[in-house]
VEXRO-551382 format. One record per atom (N, C-alpha, C, O, CB): x, y, z; residue number from 1. Coordinates in pm, whole numbers, plus 32768, in hexadecimal, padded with zeros to 4 digits. Each point is the difference from the previous one (the first is absolute). Glycine has a CB too. Layout:
N
<pagu <X,Y,Z>,NUM>
...
This chain:
90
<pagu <A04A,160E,68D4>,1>
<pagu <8032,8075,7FBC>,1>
<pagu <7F8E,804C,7FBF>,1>
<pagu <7F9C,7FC9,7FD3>,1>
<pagu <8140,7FC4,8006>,1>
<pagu <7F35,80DB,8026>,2>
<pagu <7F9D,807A,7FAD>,2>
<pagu <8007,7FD3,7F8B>,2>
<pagu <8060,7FBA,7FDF>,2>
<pagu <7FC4,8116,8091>,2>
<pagu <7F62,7F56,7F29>,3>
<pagu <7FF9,7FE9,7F97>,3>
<pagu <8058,807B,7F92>,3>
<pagu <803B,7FF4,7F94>,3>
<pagu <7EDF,7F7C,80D3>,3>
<pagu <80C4,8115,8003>,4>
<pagu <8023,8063,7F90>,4>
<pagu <80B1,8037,803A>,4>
<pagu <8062,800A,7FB6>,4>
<pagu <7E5C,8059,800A>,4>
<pagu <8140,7FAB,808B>,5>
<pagu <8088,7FFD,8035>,5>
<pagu <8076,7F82,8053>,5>
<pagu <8073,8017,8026>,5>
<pagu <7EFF,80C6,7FD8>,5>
<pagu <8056,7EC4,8009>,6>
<pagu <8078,7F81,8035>,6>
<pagu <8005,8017,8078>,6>
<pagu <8040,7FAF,8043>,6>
<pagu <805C,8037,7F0F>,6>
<pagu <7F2C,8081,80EC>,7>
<pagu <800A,802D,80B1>,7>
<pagu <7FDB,7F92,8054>,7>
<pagu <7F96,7FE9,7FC5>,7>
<pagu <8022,8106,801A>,7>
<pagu <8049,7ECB,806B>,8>
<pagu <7FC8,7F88,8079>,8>
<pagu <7F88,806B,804F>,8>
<pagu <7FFA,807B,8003>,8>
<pagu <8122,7ED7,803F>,8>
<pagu <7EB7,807A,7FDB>,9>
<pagu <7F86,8029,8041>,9>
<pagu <7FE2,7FAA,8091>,9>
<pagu <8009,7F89,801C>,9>
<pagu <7F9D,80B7,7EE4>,9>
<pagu <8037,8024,8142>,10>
<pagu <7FE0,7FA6,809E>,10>
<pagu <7F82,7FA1,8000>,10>
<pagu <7F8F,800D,7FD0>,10>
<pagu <80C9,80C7,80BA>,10>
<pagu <7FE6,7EC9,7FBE>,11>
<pagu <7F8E,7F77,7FEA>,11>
<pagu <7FA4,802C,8081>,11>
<pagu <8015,8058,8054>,11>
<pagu <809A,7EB6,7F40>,11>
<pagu <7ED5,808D,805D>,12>
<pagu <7FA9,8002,8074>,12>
<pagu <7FB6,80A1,802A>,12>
<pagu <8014,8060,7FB5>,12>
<pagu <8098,7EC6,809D>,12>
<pagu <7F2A,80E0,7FED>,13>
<pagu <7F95,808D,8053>,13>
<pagu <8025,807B,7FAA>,13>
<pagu <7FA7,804C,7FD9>,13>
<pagu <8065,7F6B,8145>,13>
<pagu <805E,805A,7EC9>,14>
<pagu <805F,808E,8008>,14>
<pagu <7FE2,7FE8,7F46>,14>
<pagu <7FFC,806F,7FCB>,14>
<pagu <8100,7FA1,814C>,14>
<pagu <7EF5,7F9C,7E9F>,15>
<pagu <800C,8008,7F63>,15>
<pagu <7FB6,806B,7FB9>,15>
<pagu <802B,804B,7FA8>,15>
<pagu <7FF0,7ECB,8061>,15>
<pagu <7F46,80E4,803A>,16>
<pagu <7F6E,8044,7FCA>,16>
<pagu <8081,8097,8047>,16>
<pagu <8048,801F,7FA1>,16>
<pagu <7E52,7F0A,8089>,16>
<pagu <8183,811C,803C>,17>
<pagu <801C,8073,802C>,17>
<pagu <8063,8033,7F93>,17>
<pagu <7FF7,8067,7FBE>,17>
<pagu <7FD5,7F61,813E>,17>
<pagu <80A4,7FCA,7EFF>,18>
<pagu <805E,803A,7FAC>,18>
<pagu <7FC1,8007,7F74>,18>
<pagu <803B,8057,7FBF>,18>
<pagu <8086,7F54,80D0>,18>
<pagu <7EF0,8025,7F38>,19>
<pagu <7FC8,7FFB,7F6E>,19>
<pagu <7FA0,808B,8004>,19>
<pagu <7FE4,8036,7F95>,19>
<pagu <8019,7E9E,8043>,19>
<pagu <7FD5,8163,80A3>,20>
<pagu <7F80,8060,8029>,20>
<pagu <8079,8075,7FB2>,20>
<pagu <7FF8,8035,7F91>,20>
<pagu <7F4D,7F6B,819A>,20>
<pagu <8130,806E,7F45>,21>
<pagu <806D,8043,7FEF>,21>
<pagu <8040,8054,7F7A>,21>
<pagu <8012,8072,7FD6>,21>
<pagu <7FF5,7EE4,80D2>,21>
<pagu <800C,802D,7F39>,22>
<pagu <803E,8013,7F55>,22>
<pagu <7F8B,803D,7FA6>,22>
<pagu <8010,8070,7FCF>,22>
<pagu <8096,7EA8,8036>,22>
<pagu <7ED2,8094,7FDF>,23>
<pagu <7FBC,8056,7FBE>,23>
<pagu <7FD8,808F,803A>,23>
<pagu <8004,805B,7FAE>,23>
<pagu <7FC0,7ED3,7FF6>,23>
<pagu <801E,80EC,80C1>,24>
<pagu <7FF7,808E,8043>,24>
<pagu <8054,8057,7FD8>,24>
<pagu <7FCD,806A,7FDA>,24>
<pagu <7FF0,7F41,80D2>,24>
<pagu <80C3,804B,7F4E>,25>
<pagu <8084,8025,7FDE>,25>
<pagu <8015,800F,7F80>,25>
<pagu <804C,8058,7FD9>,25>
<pagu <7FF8,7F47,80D3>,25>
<pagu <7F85,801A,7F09>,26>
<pagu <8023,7FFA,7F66>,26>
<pagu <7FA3,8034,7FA3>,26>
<pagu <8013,8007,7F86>,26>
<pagu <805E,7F3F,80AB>,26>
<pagu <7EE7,80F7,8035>,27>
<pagu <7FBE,8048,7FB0>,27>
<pagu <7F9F,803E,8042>,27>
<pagu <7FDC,8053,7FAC>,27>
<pagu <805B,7F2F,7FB1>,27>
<pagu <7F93,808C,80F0>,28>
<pagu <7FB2,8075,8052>,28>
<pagu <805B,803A,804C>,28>
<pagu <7FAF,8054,8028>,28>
<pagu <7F81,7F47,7FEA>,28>
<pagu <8146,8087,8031>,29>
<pagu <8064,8059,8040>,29>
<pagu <8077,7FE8,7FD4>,29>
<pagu <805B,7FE2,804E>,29>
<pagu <7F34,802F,8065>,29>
<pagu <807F,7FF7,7EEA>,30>
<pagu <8096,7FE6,7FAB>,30>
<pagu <804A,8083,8032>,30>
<pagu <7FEA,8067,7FC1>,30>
<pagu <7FC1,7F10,7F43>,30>
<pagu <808D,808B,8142>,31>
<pagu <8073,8046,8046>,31>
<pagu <7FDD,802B,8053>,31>
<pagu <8018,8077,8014>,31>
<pagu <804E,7FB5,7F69>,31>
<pagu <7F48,7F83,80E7>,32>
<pagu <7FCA,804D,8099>,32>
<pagu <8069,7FF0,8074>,32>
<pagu <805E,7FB5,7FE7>,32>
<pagu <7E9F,800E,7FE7>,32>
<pagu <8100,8068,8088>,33>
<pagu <8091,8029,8058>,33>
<pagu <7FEE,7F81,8065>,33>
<pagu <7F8B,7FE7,801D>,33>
<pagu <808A,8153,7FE1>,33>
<pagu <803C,7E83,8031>,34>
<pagu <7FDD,7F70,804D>,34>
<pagu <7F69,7FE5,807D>,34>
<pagu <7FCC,7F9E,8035>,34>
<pagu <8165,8065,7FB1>,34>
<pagu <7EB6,80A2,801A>,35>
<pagu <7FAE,7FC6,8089>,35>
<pagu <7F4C,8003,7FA8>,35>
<pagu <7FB0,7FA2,8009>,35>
<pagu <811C,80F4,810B>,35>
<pagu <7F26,7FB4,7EC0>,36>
<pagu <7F93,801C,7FBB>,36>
<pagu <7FF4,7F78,7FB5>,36>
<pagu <7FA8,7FB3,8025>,36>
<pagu <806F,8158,7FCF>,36>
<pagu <8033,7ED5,7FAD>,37>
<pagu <7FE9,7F57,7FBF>,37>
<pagu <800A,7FA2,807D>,37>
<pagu <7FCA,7F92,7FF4>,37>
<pagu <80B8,8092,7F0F>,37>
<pagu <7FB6,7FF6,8169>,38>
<pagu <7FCC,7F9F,8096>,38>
<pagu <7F8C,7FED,800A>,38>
<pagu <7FB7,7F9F,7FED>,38>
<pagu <80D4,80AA,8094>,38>
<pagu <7F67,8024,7FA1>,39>
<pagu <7F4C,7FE9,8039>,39>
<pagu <7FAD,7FDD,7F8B>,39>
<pagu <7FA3,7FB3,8016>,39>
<pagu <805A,810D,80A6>,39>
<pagu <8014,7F6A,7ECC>,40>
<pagu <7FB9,7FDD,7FBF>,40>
<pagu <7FFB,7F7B,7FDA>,40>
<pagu <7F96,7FC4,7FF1>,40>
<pagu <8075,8103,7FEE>,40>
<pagu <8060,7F08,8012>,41>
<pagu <7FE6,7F67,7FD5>,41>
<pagu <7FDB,7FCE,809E>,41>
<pagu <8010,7F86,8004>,41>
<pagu <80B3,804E,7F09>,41>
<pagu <7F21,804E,8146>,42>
<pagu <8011,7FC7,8058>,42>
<pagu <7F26,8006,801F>,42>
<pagu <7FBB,7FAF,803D>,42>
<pagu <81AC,8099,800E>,42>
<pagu <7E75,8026,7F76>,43>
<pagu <7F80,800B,8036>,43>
<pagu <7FAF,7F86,7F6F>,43>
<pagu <7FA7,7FAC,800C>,43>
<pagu <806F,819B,8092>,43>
<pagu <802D,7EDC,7EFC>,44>
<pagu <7FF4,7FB3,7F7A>,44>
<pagu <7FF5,7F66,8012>,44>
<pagu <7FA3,7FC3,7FCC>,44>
<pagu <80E6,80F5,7FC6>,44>
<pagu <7FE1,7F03,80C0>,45>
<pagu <8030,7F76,8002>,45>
<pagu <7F83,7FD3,8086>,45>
<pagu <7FC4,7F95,7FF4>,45>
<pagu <8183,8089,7FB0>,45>
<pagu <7E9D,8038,80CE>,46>
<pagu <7FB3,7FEF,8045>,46>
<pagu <7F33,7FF3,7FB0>,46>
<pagu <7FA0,7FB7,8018>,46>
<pagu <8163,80CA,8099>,46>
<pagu <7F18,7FF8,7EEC>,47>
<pagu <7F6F,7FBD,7FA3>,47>
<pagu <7FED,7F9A,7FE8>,47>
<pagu <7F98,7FC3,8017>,47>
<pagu <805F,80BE,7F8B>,47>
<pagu <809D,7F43,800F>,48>
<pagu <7FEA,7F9B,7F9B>,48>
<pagu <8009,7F8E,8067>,48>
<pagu <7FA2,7FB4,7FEB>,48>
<pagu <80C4,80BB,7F29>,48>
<pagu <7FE2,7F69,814E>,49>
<pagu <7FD4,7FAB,804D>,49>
<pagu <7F84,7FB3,803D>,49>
<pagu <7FDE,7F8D,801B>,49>
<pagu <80C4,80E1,7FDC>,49>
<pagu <7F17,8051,8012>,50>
<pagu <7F4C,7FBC,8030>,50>
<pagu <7FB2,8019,7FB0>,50>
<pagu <7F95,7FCA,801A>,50>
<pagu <8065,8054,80B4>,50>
<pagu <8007,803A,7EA9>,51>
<pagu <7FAA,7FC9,7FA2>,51>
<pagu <801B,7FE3,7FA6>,51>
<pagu <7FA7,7FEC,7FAF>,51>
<pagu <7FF2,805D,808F>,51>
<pagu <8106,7FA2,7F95>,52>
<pagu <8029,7FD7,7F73>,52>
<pagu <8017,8070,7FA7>,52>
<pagu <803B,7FDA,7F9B>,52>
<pagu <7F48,7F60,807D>,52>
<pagu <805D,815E,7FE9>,53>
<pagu <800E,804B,7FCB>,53>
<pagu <800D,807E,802F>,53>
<pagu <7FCF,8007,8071>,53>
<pagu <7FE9,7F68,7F24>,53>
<pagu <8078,8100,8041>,54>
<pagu <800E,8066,800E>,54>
<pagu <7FFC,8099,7F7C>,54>
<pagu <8047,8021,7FA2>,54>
<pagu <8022,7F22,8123>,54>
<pagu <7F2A,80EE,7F75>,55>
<pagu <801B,808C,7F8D>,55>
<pagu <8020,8097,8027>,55>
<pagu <7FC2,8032,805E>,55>
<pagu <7F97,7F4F,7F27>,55>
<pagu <80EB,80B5,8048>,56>
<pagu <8032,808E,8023>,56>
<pagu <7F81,8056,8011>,56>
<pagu <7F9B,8006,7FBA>,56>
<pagu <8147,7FE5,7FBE>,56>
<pagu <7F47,8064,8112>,57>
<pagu <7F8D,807D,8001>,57>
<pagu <7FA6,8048,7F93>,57>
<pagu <7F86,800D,7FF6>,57>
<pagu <8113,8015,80A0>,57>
<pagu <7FE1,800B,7F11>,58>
<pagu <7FD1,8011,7F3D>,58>
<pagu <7FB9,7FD5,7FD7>,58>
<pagu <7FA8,8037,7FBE>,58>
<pagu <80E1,7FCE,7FFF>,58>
<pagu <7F82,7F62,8062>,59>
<pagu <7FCE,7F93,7F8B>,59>
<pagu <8055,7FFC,7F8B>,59>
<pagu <7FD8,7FC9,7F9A>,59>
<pagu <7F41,805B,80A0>,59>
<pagu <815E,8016,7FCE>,60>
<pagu <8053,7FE7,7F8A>,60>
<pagu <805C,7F6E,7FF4>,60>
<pagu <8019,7FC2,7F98>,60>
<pagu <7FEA,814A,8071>,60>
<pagu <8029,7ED0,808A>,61>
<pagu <802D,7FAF,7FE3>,61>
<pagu <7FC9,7F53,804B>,61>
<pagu <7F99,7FF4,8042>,61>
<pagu <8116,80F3,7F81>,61>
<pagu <7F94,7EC8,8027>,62>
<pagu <7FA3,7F6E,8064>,62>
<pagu <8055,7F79,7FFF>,62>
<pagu <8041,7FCD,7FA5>,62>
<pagu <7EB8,807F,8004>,62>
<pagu <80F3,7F8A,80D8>,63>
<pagu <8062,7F88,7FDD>,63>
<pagu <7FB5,7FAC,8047>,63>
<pagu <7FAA,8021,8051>,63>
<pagu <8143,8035,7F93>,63>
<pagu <7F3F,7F14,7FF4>,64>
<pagu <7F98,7F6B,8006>,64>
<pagu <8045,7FA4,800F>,64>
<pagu <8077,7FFC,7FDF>,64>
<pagu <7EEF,8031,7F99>,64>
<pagu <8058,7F77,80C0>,65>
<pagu <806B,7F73,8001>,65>
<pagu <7F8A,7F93,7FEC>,65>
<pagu <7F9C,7FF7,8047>,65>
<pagu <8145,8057,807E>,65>
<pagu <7F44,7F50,7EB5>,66>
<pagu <7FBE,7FC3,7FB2>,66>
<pagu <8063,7F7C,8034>,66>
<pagu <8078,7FF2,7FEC>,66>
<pagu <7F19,80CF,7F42>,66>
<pagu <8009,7EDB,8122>,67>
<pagu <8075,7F90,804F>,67>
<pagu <8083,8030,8016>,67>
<pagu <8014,8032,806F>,67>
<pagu <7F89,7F16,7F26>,67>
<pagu <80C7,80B4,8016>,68>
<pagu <8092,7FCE,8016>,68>
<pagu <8045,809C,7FA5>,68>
<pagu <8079,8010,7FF3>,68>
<pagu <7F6A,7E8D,800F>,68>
<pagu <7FA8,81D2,7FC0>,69>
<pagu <803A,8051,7FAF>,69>
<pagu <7FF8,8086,803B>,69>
<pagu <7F8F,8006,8032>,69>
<pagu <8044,7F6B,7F14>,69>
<pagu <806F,8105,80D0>,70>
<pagu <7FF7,8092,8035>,70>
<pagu <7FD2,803C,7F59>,70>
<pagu <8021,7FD9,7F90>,70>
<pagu <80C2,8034,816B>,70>
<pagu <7EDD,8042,7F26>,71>
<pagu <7FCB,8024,7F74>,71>
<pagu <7FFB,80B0,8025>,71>
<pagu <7FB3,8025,8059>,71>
<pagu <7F9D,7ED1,7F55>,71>
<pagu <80FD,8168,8012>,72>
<pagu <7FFA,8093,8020>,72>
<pagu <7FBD,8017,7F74>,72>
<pagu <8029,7FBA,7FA3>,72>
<pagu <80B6,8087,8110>,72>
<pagu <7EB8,8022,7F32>,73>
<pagu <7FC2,8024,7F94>,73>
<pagu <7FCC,80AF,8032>,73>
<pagu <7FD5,8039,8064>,73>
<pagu <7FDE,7E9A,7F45>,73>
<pagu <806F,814C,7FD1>,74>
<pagu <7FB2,80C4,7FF4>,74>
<pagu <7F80,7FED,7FC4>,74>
<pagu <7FDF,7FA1,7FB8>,74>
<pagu <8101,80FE,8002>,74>
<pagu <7ED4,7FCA,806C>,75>
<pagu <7F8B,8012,7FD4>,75>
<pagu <800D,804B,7F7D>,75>
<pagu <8050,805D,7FFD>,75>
<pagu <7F54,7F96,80E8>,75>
<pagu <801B,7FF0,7EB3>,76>
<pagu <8001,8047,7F55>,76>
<pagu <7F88,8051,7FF7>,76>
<pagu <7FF4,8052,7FA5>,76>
<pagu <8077,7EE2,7FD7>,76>
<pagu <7F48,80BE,80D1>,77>
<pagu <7F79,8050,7FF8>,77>
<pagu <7F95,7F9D,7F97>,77>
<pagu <7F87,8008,8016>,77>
<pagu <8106,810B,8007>,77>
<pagu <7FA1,7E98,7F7A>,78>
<pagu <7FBC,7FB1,8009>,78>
<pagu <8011,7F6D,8028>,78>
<pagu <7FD4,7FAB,7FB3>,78>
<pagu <7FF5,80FA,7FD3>,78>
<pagu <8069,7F3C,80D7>,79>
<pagu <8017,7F98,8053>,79>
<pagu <80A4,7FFF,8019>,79>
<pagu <804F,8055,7FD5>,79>
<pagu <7ED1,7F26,7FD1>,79>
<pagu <8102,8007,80B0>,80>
<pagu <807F,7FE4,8059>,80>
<pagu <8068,7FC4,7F96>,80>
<pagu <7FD6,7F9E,7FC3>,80>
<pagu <7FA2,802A,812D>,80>
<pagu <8101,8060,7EF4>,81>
<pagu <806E,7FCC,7F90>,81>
<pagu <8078,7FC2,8084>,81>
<pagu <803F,804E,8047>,81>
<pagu <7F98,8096,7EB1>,81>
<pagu <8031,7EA7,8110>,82>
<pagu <8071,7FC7,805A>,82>
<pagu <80A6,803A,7FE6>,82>
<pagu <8042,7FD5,7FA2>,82>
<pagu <7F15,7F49,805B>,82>
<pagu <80D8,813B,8058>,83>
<pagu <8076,802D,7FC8>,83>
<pagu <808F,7F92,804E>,83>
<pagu <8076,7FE2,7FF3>,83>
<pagu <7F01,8147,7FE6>,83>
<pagu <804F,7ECC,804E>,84>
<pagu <8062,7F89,804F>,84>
<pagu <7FEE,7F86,805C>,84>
<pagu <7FD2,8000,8072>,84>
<pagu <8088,80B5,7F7F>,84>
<pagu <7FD0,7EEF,7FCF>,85>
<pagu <7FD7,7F60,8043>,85>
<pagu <8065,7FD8,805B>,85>
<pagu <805E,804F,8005>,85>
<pagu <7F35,7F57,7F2D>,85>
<pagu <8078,7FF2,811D>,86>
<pagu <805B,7FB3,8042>,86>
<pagu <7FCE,7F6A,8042>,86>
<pagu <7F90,7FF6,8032>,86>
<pagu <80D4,80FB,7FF3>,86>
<pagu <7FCF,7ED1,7FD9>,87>
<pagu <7FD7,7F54,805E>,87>
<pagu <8050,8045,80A9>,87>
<pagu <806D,8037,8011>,87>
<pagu <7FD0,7EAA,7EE0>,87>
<pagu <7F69,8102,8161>,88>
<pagu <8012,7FDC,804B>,88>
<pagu <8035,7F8A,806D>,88>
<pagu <7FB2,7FD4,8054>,88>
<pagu <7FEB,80C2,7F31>,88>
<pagu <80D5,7F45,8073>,89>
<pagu <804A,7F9A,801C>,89>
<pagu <7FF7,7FBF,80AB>,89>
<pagu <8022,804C,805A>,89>
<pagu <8070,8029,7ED0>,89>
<pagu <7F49,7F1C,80EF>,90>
<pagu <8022,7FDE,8095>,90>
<pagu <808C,7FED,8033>,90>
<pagu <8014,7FE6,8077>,90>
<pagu <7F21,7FB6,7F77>,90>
């Protein structure tokens, strides 16, 4: 179960995508129209796969995976403030 909402979450391969998902969704395209948050988590989840991280064209925004944690953080101008955490579940 989710920590912040009780939601179940998909086990195995698909967990890191759906976790890519939700934070994408919940703060760099907070109300983007289904296909645009597609590709995007989709080019996003493909970063973090081969190097563990990903940062926006901007540089405003960045997301990481610390072992077992998805980590989405904004840039403050003087360094990175984590705006949203999650475990990544098998």
């Amino acid at each position: 179960m989710h920590e912040e909402t009780g939601a179940r979450r998909p086990a195995g391969r698909d967990a890191l995508k759906a976790e890519v998902r939700r934070h994408v969704a919940a703060t760099l395209m907070q109300g983007a129209a289904h296909r645009p948050l597609q590709l995007a988590v989709a080019r996003i989840y493909r970063a973090l796969k081969e190097t563990g991280r990903w940062e926006s064209p901007n540089g405003q925004w960045r997301l990481r995976v610390e072992g077992r944690t998805l980590i989405t953080e904004r840039s403050t101008g003087a360094g990175w403030e984590a705006v949203l955490t999650s475990a990544i579940l098998d």
